[in-house]
N, C-alpha and C positions, 0 to 999 in steps of 0.2 A: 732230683737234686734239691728242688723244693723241699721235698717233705724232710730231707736231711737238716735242712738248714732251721725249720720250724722243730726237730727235735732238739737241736744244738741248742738254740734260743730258747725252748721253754726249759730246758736244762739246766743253763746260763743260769735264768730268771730265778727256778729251784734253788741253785745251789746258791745265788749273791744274798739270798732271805730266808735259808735255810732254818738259820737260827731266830728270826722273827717268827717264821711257822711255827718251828718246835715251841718256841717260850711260847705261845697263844695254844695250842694243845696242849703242852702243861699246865698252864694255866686253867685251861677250861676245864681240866681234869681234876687237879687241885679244890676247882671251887666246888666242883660234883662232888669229889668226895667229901667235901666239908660241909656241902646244905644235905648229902643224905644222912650225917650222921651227926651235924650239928641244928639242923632244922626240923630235917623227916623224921629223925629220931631213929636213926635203925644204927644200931650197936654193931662196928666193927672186930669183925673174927680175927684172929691170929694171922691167915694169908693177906685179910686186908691191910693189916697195919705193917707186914713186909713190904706188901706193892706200895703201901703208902711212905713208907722210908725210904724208898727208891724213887717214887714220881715227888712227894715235895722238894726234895732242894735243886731238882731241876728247872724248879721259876727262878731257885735266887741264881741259879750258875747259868742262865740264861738272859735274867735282866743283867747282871753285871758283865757277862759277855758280850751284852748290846752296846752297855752306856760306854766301856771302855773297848770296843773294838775290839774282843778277844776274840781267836779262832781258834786257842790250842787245847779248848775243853770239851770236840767233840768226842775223843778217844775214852776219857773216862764218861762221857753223857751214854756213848755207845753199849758200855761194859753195863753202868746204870739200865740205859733200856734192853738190853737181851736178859741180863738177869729176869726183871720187872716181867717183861714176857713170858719166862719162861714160867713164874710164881706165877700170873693173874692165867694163866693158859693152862698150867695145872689144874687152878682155884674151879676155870671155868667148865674143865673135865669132872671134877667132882660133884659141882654141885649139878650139870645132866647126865650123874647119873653112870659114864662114861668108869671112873674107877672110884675105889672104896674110899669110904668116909673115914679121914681122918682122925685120930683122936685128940684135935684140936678142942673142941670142944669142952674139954675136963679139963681145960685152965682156965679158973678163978672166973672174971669177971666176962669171960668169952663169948658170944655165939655160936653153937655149930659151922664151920667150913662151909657145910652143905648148905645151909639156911636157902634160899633165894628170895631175897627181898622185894626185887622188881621183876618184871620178864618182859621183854617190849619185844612185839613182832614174834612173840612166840617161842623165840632164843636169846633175845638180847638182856644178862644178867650185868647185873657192873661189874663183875671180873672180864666180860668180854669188851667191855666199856675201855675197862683197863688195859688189856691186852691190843686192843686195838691204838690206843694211846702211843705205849709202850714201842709198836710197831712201826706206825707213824714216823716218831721220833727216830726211831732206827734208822730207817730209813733216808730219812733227811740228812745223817749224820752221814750215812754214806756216799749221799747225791754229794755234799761238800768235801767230802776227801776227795773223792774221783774225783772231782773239778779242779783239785787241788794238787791232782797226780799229771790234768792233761795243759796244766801252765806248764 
């Protein structure tokens, strides 16, 4: 019965700061992708600047959810990050390799899809950065409905 109660509580805990965690992963996500490509210099591809139209305005629809108490924007944050997931978890099949090279590349001022900028640990590209983000946030948004289903 203990360990029931320790799951209920950190649950609880989850879901009362659900939206603190998410704003602090998009945010951390946001700034990533702004010093790689406003600092490191590495030139966002076409998938990137989808995941990126999907993960920027979740700082501002999560700091305004913070300052005014809002709960009722996890359903669209939701739609936001499963899309995001499904684009940065594509991005990140592509670029190991997993399926073919898109013909992103042949627009204008682009980089290849496939590019991979970074590799950390041997698989970690920023599209799995991103996906992970993305997931995260999913997540969270669902820990606060259920909590919201068992009031």
């Amino acid at each position: 019965m203990v360990g029931h109660k320790r799951r209920s509580s950190v649950f609880d805990f989850t879901a009362d700061n659900s939206f603190l965690f998410a704003f602090i992963v998009a945010l951390t996500a946001t700034a990533g992708s702004l010093f790689y490509s406003e600092i490191a210099g590495f030139t966002p591809c076409v998938l990137c600047w989808y995941q990126r139209i999907l993960m920027y305005p979740q700082v501002l629809l999560f700091g305004a959810a913070l300052w005014k108490s809002e709960e009722r924007i996890a359903d669209y944050i939701m739609v936001m990050s499963v899309v995001g997931a499904f684009i940065a978890g594509y991005h990140y099949l592509l670029q190991i390799g997993v399926l073919p090279e898109l013909p992103c590349s042949a627009v204008g001022f682009s980089v290849s899809c496939a590019q991979i900028f970074t590799m950390g640990l041997g698989y970690i590209t920023i599209p799995l950065m991103a996906f992970t983000a993305f997931v995260i946030i999913t997540l969270l948004m669902a820990v606060k409905k259920q909590s919201k289903k068992n009031v």
